[in-house]
C-alpha positions in Angstrom: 0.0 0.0 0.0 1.2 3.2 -0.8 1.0 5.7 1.6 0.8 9.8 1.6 0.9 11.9 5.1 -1.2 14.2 5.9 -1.8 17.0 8.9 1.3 16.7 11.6 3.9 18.1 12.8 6.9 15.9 11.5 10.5 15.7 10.3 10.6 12.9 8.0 13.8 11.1 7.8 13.2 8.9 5.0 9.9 6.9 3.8 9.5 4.5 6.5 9.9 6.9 9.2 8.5 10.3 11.3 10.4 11.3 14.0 9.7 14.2 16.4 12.7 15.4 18.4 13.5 18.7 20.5 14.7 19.8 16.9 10.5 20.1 15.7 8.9 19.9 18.7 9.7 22.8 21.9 7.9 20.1 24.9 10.3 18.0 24.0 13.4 19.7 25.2 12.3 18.3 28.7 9.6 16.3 29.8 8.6 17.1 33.5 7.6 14.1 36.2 3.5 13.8 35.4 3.2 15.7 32.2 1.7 13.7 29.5 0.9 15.2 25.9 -0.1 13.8 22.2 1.2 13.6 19.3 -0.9 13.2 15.8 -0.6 12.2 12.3 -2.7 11.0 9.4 -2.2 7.8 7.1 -3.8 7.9 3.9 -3.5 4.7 1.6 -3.2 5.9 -1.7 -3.0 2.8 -3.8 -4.8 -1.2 -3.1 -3.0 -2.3 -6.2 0.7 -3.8 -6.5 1.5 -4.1 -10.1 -2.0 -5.5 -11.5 -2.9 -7.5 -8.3 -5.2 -6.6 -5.9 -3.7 -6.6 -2.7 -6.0 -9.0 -0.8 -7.2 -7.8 3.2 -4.5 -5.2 3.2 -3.4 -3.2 6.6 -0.7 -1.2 7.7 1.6 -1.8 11.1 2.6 0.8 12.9 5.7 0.4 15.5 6.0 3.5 17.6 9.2 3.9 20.0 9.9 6.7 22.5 13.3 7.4 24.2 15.5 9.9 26.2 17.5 10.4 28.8 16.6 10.5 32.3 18.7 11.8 35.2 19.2 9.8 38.1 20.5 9.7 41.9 24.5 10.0 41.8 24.5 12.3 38.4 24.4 9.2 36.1 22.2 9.7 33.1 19.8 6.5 32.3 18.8 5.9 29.0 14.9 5.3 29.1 13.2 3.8 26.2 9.3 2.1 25.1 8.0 0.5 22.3 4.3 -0.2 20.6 3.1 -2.2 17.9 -0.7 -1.4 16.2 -2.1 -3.3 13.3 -4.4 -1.2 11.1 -6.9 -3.5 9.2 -8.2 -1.1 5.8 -11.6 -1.6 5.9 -13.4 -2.9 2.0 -15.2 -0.9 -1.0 -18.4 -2.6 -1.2 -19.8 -0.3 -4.0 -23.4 -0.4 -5.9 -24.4 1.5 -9.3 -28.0 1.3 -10.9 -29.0 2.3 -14.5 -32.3 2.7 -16.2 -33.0 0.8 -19.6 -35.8 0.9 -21.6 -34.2 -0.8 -25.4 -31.3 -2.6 -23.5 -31.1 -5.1 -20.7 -32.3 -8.5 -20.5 -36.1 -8.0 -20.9 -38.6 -6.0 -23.7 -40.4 -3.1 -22.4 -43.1 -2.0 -23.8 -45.7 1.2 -23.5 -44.9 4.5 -25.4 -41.5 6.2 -25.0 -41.0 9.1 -24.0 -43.1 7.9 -21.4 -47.0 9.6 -21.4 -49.1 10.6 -18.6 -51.9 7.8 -17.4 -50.0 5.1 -19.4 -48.0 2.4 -18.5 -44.3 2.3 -19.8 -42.2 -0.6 -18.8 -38.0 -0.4 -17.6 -35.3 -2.3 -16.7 -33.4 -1.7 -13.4 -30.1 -3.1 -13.4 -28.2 -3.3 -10.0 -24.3 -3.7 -10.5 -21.7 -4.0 -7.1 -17.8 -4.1 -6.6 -16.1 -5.0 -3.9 -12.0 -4.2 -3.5 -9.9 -6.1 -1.4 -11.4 -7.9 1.3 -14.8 -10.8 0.9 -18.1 -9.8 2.7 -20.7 -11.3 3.8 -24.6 -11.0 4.1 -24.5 -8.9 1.4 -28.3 -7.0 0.1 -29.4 -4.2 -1.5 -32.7 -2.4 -1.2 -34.7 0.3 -2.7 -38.6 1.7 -2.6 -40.6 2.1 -5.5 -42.7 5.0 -5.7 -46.3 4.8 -5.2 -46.9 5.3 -9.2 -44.4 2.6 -10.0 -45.1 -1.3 -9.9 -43.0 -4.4 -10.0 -43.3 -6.7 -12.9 -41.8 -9.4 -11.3 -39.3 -10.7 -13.7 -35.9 -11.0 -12.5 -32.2 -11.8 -14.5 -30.5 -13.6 -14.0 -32.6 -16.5 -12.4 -29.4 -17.2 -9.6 -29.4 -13.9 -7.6 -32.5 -13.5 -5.2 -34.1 -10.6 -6.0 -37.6 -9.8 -3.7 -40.3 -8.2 -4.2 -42.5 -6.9 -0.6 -46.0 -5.5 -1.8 -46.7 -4.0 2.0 -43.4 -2.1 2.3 -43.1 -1.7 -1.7 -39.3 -3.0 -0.6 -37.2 -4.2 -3.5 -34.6 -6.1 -2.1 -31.6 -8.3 -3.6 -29.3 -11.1 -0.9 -26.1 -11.6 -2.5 -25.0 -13.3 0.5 -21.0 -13.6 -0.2 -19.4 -10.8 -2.5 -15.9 -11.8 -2.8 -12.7 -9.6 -3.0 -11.8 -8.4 -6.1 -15.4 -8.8 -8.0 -16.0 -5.6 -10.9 -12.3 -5.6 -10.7 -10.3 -8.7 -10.6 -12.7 -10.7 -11.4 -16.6 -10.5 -13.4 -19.0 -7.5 -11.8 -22.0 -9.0 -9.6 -25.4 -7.4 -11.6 -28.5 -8.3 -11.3 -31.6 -6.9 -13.1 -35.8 -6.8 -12.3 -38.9 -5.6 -14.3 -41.0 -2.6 -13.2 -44.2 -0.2 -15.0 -44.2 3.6 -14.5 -47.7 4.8 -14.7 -47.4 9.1 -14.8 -49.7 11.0 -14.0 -50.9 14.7 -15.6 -49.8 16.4 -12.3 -45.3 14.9 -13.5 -45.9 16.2 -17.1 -42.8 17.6 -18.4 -40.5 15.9 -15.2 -38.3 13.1 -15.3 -40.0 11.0 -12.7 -38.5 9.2 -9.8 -38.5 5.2 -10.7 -36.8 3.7 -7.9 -35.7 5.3 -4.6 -32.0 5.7 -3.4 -30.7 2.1 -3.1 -29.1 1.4 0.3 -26.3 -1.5 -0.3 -25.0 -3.3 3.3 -22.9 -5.8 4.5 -20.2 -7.3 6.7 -16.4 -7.4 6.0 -15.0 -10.1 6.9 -11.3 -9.1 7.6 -11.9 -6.1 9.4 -15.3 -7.7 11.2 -17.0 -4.4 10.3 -20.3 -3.2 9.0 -20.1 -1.7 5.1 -22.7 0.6 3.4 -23.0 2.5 0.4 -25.7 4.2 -1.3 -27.2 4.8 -5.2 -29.4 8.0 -6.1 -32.6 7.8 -7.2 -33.1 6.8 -11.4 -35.7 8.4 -12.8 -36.8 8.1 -16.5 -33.8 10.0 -18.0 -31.8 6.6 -19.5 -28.0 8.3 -19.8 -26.9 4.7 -19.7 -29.1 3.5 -22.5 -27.1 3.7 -26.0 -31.1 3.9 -27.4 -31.8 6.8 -25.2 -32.4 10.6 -26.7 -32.7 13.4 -24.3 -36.3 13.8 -25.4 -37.2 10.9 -24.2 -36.5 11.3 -20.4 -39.6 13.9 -19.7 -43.6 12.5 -19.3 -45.3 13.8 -22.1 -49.0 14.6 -22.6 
């Protein structure tokens, strides 16, 4: 892992190493019996790659020694030193993106495009995660459908578990394990479902929410920490979709 420094007082002596001495830092010309004080710095990894590999449940160690010289009874000076060690675990990008299609994905949608007030129009929502350098567990994303929005029910592809709750209106995919390195090292995790926008006269001339912000969580397994990330809203305006014209993102009449 490459690393930059950031925010401290320091005198760098090569790479590996910041020292503070009485050179930097005036309290430590003398250290009086019961004073105490801090000293702070910032570590910022810069780089998860080495070459083209992924570094795999990467962390940095810190060793942190302290010495000086302490006077003692008969005038003898007595060298006085401690020593740490801390392990820094660097905690997973579990990420999610969502697109909008209407003449791509896996399934034909229907109903007029640009979509018209009071009739259905049908889209594709395609979920797609990443995850860096360490494997997580209970993996699931979820996202509410607006009350003018309904779900088809078809799903792609037929492994992933996508659910549907008609109560809470709570799309929700399990992708259980998300190993290291997927979208990057390996294939992309996506997984796509089937809804109807119905508009109505009142969203003439908007592009209309579709699905609400997706909220992706997990666990990483290395660092034994909770991960979340989050997707904005899609509405009707298909960027993503090579078939898309700008025209066609806004609710007609």
């Amino acid at each position: 892992i490459r690393l930059s420094l950031v925010g401290s007082e320091m005198c760098i002596r090569d790479s590996n190493k910041i020292i503070w001495d009485k050179s930097t830092t005036d309290q430590f010309v003398a250290i009086e019996p019961g004073e105490s004080g801090n000293m702070t710095f910032k570590l910022k990894p810069t780089a998860l790659y080495s070459g083209n590999t992924l570094l795999d449940s990467p962390s940095i160690t810190v060793e942190i020694s302290i010495k000086g010289k302490q006077p003692s009874l008969g005038g003898t000076i007595a060298e006085v030193t401690n020593f740490q060690k801390k392990t820094v675990k660097i905690m997973t990008e579990l990420q999610i993106a969502g697109k909008a299609l209407y003449f791509q994905g896996p399934f034909v949608n229907t109903g007029p495009m640009p979509p018209q007030a009071e009739k259905e129009t049908s889209y594709t929502i395609t979920w797609s995660v990443t995850n860096s350098s360490s494997d997580t567990t209970g993996v699931e994303a979820k996202a509410l459908l607006p009350t003018y929005v309904k779900y088809a029910g078809a799903t792609s592809p037929a492994s992933e578990n996508i659910l549907y709750d008609d109560t809470t209106r709570m799309v929700s995919w399990k992708l259980g394990n998300v190993l290291h390195g997927t979208g990057l090292t390996s294939p992309i995790r996506e997984a796509s479902f089937k809804v109807i926008l119905t508009p109505s006269t009142s969203q003439i001339n908007t592009s209309p929410q579709i699905l609400l912000e997706t909220v992706l969580t997990g666990t990483d397994v290395f660092t034994d920490a909770s991960v979340r990330s989050t997707r904005s809203p899609i509405t009707t305006s298909l960027y993503n979709d090579t078939g898309f014209a700008t025209s066609m993102g806004r609710v007609v009449p």
